[in-house]
N, C-alpha and C positions, 0 to 999 in steps of 0.2 A: 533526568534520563528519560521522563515521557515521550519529551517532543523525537527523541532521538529513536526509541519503540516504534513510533508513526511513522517511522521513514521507512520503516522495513514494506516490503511485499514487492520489491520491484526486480523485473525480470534478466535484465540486462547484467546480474552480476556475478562476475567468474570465480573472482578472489575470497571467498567463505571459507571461514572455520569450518574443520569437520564433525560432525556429530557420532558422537558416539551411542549405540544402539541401549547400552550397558547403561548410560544417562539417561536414558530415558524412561518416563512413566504413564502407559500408552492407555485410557478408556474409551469406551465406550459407549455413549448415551444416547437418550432420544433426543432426537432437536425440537426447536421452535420456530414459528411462524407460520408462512403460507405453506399449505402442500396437504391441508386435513390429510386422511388416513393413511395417505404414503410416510406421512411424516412423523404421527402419532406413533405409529405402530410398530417400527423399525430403530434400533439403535445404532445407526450410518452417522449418527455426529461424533467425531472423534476429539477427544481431547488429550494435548500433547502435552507435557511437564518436561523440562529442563533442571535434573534434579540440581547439579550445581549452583546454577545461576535462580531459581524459581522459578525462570519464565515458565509462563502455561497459554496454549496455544488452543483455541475451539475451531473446530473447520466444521461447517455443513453447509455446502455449495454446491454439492453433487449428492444425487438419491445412492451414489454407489461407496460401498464403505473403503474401499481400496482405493478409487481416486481421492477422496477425502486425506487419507493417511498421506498421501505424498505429497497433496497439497499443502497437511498442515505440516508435514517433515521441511518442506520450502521456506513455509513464513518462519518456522522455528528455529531452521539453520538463518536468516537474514535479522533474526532478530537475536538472538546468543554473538553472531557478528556484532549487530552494534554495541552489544550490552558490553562486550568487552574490547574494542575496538574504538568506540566511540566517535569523534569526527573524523580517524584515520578508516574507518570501514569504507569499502566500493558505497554500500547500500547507502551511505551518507552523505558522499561523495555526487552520489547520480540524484539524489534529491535535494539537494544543492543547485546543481545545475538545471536542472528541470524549475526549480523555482523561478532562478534566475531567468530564463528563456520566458517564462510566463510572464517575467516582469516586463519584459522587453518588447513581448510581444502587446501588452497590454498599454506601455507606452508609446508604441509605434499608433495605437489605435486612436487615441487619446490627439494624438498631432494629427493626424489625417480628416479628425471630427473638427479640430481646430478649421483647417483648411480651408474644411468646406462650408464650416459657418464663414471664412472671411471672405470667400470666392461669393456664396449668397449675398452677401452683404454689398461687396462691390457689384454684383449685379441688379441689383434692387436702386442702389447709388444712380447707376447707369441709366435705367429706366427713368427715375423723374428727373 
């Protein structure tokens, strides 16, 4: 169920479980990393639980604690989706495709490098 966790964050998806407020188990903390004393000093990292399922959710992307909270309410609804949802979730669904696309495009890439080493080569041919 990891790989199917990873899938979550993406923006495009209608179809979500609803979360229930009453499920959830909403902290508070100081974050980590870049930002010294803005970040030190302020408890803006919000951490989301899922009491049902256990998921648990850290957001601190924003110095504001109210974008934070909706933020991590987003990743936490996308991912309680797949947790029970599984390959039939949207969020699954669009990472799926999106892989796919990447594959495609990265093949398309791959033949066109083809190409033009064989176009240099017939050129090179041409010359002596």
């Amino acid at each position: 169920s990891l790989p199917l966790l990873q899938a979550a964050r993406k923006r495009n998806s209608l179809n979500l479980l609803e979360l229930r407020e009453a499920e959830l188990e909403e902290q508070f903390v100081r974050g980590d990393g870049p930002g010294g004393q803005a970040t030190n000093k302020t408890n803006n990292c919000v951490v989301l639980k899922h009491i049902p399922s256990g998921i648990v959710v850290k957001c601190h992307q924003t110095r504001s604690v109210e974008k934070n909270r909706k933020i991590a309410r987003e990743i936490l609804q996308e991912r309680v989706d797949l947790f029970y949802r599984g390959e039939d979730s949207d969020v699954f669904k669009e990472k799926k495709a999106s892989e796919k696309q990447k594959l495609e495009k990265k093949r398309r890439a791959k033949e066109n490098l083809e190409r033009k080493k064989l176009l240099k080569e017939m050129q090179q041919l041409d010359k002596e």
